[in-house]
C-alpha positions in Angstrom: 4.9 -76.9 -6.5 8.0 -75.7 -8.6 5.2 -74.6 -11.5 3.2 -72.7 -8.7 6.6 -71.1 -7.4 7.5 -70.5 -11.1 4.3 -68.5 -11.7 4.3 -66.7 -8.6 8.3 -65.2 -9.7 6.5 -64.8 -13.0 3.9 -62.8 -11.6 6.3 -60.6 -9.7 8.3 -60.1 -12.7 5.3 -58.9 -14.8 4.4 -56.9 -12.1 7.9 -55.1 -11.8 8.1 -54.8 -15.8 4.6 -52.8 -15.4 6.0 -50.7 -13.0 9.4 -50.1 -14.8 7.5 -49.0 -17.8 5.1 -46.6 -16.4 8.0 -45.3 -14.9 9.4 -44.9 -18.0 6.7 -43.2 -19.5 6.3 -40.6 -16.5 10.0 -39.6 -17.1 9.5 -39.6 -21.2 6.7 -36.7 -20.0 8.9 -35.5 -17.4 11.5 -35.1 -20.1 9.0 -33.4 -22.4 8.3 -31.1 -19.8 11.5 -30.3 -19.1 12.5 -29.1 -22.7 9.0 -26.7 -22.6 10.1 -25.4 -19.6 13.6 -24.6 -20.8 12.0 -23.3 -23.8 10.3 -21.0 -21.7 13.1 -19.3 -19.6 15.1 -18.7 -22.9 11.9 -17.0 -24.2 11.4 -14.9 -20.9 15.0 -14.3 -20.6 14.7 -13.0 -24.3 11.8 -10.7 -23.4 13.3 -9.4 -20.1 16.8 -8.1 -22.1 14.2 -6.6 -25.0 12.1 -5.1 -22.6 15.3 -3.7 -20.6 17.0 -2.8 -23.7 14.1 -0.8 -25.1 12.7 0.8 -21.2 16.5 1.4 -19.7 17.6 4.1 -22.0 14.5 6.3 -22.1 14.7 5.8 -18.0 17.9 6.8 -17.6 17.6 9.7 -19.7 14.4 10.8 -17.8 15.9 10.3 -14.4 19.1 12.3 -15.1 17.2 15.0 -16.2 15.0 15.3 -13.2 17.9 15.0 -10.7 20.0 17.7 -13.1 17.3 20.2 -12.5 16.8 19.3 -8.6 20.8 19.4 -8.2 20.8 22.8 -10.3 23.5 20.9 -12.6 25.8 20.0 -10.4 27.3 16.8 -11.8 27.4 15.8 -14.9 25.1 13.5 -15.5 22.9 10.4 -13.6 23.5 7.3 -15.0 21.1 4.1 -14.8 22.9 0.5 -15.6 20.3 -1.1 -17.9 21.0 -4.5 -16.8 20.8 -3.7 -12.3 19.3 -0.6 -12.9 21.5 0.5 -10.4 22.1 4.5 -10.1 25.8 6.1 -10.7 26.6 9.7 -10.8 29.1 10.9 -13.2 31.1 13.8 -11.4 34.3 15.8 -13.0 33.8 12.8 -16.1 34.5 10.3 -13.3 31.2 7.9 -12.6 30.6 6.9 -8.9 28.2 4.5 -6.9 25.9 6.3 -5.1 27.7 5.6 -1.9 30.4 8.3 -2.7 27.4 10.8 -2.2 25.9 12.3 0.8 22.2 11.3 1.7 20.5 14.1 0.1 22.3 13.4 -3.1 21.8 9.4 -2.9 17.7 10.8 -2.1 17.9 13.4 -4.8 18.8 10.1 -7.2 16.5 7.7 -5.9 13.4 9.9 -6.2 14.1 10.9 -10.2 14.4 7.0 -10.5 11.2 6.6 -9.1 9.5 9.7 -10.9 11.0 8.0 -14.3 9.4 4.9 -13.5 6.1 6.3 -12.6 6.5 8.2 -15.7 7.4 5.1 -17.8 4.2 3.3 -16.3 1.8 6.5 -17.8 3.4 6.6 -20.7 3.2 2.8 -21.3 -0.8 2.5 -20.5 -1.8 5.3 -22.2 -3.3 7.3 -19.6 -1.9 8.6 -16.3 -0.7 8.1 -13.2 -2.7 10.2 -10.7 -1.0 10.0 -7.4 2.8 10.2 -6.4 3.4 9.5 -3.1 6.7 10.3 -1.3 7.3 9.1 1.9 9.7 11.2 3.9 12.3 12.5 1.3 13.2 15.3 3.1 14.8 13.9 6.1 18.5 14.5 5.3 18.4 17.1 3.1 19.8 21.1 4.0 17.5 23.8 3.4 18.9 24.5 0.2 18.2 21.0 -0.9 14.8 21.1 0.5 13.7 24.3 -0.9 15.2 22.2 -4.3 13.3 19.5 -3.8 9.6 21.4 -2.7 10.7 23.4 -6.0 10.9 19.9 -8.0 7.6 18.4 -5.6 6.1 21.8 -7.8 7.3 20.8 -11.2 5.8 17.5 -10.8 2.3 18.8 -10.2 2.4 18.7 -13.6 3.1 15.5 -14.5 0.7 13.8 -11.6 -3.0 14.9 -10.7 -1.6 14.7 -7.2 1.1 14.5 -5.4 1.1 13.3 -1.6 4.2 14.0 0.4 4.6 12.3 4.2 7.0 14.4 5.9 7.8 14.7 10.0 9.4 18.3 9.4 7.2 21.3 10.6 9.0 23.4 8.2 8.1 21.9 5.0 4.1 21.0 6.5 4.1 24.6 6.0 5.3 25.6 2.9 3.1 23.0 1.0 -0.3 24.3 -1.0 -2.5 21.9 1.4 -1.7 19.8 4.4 -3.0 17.4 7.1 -1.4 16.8 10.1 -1.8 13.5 11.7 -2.4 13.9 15.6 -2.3 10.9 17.9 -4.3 10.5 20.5 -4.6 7.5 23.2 -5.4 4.0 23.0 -3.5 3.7 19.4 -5.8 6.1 18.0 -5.0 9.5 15.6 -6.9 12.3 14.3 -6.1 14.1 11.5 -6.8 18.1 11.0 -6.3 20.3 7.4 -3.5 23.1 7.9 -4.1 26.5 6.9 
């Protein structure tokens, strides 16, 4: 009886050292794992401040140019941070966060930020980038800043095969080359008809 109960308890224990070193190997490959991984953020984190080191400069000088000719030079310079990529205007040789400015000004920004981008992106491929579309970037700006800005929506032609502008204000459906006005009907339903 005790040399049955012995071999039982040595049964167990054989069992439980199996376990302990399986165990021990999953964590020796958890381990491995764990150093590849950290391997790899370091290498990622290396390639994201390259990649910002090399693309934030050539945006920021892009972007400030475009909102320096749609704010007809007004402050000195936009600035981009190349780590947030978060927008600052330099006025009087003071720099500002955007939420010193008025809307159109904090628009004015944003959208030579995004025309940088989308220029970054052509330039990067190698081929172009067809369609810019804007969705309502009008909305706060005065006249004079919309007349700017359908001045600037002109310019770009240019740079993009087309550029598609969404827009509520009557005024400006007007003033553009080509239009279509989106009509809606009943039942969750729209039509859309081309303005002279």
């Amino acid at each position: 009886m005790a040399a049955a109960t012995r071999r039982s308890q040595a049964d167990g224990e054989a069992t439980r050292l199996a376990d302990g070193r399986a165990q021990h190997e999953r964590l020796a490959d958890l381990e491995s794992e764990a150093r590849h991984l950290a391997r790899v953020a370091v290498l990622l984190s290396e390639f994201r401040n390259t990649v910002v080191a090399s693309v934030g400069p050539r945006l920021a000088a892009q972007a400030a140019e475009l909102f320096g000719e749609l704010t007809d030079r007004e402050y000195d310079r936009l600035l981009v941070d190349p780590e947030t990529y978060e927008l600052q205007i330099s006025d009087a040789g003071r720099v500002y966060g955007l939420d010193r400015f008025s809307g159109s000004e904090v628009d004015l920004a944003n959208l030579a930020l995004r025309v940088a981008i989308s220029e970054h992106v052509r330039f990067q491929s190698g081929g172009t980038v067809g369609l810019l579309v804007l969705d309502e970037v009008f909305g706060p700006l005065d006249e004079d800043r919309k007349a700017r800005m359908l001045q600037a929506l002109e310019q770009l032609r240019g740079r993009f095969r087309q550029v598609l502008v969404v827009t509520h204000d009557a005024g400006i459906k007007e003033q553009l080359p080509n239009a279509l006005e989106v009509v809606k009907l009943a039942g969750r339903r729209a039509t859309a008809r081309v303005l002279g």
